[in-house]
C-alpha positions in Angstrom: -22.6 -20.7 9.5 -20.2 -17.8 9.5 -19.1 -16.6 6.0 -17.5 -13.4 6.8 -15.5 -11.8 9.1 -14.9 -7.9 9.2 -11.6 -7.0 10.5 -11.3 -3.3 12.3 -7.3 -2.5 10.8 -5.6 0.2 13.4 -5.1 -2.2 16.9 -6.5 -5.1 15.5 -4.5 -6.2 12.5 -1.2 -4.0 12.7 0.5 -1.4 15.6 0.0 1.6 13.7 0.4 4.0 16.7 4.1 4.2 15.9 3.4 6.0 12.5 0.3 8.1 13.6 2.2 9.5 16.5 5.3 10.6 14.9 3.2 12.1 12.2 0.6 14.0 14.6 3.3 14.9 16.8 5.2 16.3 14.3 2.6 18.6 13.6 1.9 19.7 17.0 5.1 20.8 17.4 5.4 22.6 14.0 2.3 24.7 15.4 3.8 25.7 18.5 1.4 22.7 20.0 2.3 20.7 22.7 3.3 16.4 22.1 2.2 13.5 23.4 3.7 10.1 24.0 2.6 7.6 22.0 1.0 5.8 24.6 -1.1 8.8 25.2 -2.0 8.5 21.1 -3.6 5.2 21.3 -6.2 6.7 23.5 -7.1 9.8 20.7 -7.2 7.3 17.8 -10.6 5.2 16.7 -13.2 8.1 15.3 -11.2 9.3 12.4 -7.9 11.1 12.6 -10.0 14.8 12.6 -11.2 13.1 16.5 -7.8 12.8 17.4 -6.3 16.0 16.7 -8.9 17.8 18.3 -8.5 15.3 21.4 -4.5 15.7 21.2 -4.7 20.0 20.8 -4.9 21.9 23.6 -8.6 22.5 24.6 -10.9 25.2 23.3 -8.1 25.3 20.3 -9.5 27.4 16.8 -11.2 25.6 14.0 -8.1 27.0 11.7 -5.7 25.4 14.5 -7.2 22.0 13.9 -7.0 22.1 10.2 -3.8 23.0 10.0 -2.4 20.6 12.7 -4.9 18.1 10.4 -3.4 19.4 7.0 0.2 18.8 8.6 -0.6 15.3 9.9 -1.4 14.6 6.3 1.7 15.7 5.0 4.0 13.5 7.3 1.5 10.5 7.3 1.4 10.1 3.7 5.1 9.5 2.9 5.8 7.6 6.6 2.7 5.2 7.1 4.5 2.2 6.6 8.2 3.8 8.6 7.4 2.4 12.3 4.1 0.7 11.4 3.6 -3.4 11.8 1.4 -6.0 11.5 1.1 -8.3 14.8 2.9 -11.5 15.3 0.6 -14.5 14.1 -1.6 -11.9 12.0 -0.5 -13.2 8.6 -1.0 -17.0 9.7 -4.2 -16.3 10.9 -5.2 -14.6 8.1 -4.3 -18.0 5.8 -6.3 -19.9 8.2 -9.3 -18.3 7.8 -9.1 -18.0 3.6 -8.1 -21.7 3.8 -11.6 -22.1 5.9 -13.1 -20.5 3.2 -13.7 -17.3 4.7 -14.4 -13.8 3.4 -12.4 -11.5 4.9 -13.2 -7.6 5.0 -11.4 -4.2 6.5 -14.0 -1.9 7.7 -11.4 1.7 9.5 -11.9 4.7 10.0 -8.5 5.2 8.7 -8.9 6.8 5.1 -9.0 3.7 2.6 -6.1 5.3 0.7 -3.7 4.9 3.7 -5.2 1.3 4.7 -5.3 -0.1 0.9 -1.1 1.1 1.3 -0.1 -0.1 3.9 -2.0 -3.5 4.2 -0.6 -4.2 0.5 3.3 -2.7 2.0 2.8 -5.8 4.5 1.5 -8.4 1.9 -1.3 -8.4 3.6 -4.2 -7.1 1.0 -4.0 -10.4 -0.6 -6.1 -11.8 2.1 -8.7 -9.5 1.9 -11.6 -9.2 -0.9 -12.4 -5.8 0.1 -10.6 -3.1 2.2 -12.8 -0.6 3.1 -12.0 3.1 4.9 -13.3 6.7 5.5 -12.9 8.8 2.4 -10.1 11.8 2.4 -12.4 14.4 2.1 -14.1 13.0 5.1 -11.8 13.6 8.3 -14.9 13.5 11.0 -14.1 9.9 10.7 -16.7 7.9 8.7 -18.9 6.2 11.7 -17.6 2.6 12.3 -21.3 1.0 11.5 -21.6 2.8 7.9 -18.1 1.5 7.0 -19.1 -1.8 7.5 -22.3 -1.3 5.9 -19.7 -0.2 3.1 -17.7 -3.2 3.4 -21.1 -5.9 3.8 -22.5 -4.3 0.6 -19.2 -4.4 -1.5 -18.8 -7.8 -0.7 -22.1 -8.4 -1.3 -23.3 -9.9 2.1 -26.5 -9.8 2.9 -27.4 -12.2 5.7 -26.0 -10.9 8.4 -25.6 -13.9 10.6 -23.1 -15.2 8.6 -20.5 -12.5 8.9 -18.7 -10.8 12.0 -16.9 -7.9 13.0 -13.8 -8.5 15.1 -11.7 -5.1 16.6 -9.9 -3.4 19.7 -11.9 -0.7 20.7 -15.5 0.1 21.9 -16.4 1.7 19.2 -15.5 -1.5 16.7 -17.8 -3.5 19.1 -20.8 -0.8 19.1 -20.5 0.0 15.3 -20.9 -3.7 14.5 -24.3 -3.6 16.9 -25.3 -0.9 14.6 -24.6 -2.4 11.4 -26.4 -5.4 12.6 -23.2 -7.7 13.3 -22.1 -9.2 16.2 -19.0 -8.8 17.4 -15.2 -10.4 18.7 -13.1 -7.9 21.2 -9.7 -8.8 21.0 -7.2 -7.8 23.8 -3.9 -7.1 21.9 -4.5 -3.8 20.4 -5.5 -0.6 22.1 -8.7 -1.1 23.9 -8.5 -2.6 27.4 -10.3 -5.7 29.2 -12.9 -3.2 31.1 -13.7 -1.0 28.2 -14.6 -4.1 26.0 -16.8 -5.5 28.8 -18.6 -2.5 28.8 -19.7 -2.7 24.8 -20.8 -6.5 25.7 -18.9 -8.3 22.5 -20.3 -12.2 22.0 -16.1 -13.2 22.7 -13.2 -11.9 23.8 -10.1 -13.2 23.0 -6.8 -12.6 24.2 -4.3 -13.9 21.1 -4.8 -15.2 17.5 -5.4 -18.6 18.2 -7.7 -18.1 20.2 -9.3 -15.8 17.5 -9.0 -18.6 15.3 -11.0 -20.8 17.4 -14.0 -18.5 17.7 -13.9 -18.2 14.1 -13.5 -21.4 12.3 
């Protein structure tokens, strides 16, 4: 019987692109860096913000470059993460469904937990979750996908791990939960794609929350 389900947070739960763009964008430009639209953004973001600013610099750029574009990004995110930022339509109902299920609900992100514990409490949203779960700030490689839900699993004290889930966007949700020993929902509203999804071989994809709902309860 599933018990848990881990939630990936950027793509899955909320349209964070907005923020994360205007914010590594920002700093781009105030190193003389080229920009990038923010569709182009969606496609840097998943392994930890570090893994997207060395994907959105210009190629063979300087260590120093990339810390300061990363030291910048900082700057701007952490007063703006909650500016263009919003949950999906149907995330908050969903959410409700599932606690009034009696399920345990987890965020496992790369996203540093002090950013994701703000803005998912900005959105009322925190009060759904028993744990939120992140990469730590001094850790901008990106805290791999499978040892943050390791994190998550532990904190919440789950230990059979046919009883919980991971459900997220992107490849790299899908293969991190094969890792951690979870399997795993692709869903098709956040900034992965039908093909790439395939590839990582989730046990669903679904295209809307409903539809998540149904999987899950």
């Amino acid at each position: 019987m599933l018990k848990a389900v881990v939630f990936d947070l950027d793509g899955t739960l909320l349209d964070t692109i907005p923020d994360i763009a205007a914010a590594l964008n920002h700093s781009l430009a105030a190193n003389g860096l080229p920009t990038h639209p923010a569709k182009a953004v969606e496609g840097f973001v998943g392994g930890g913000i570090r893994s997207a600013v060395v994907k959105a610099a210009p190629a063979g750029s300087s260590e120093a470059v990339i810390e300061q574009v990363l030291a910048g990004y900082h700057d701007v995110y952490v007063a703006h993460c909650t500016d263009r930022t919003a949950p999906y339509p149907g995330v908050e109902d969903m959410l409700r469904d599932l606690r009034a299920a009696g399920k345990r609900l987890l965020v496992a992100t790369s996203k540093p937990e002090v950013f994701a514990l703000r803005i998912m409490e900005h959105f009322g949203l925190a009060q759904y979750f028993d744990h939120i779960c992140g990469a730590p700030m001094d850790n901008q490689e990106g805290a791999k996908k499978a040892a943050v839900i390791r994190d998550a699993l532990r904190r919440a004290g789950v230990e059979d791990l046919s009883t919980a889930v991971m459900v997220g966007d992107r490849r790299h949700d899908i293969d991190g939960a094969r890792q951690a020993g979870l399997e795993a929902v692709g869903v098709l509203w956040g900034y992965g794609d039908l093909q790439e999804l395939e590839a990582s071989h989730p046990v669903h994809i679904v295209e809307s929350f409903d539809g998540l709902k149904k999987v899950l309860i």
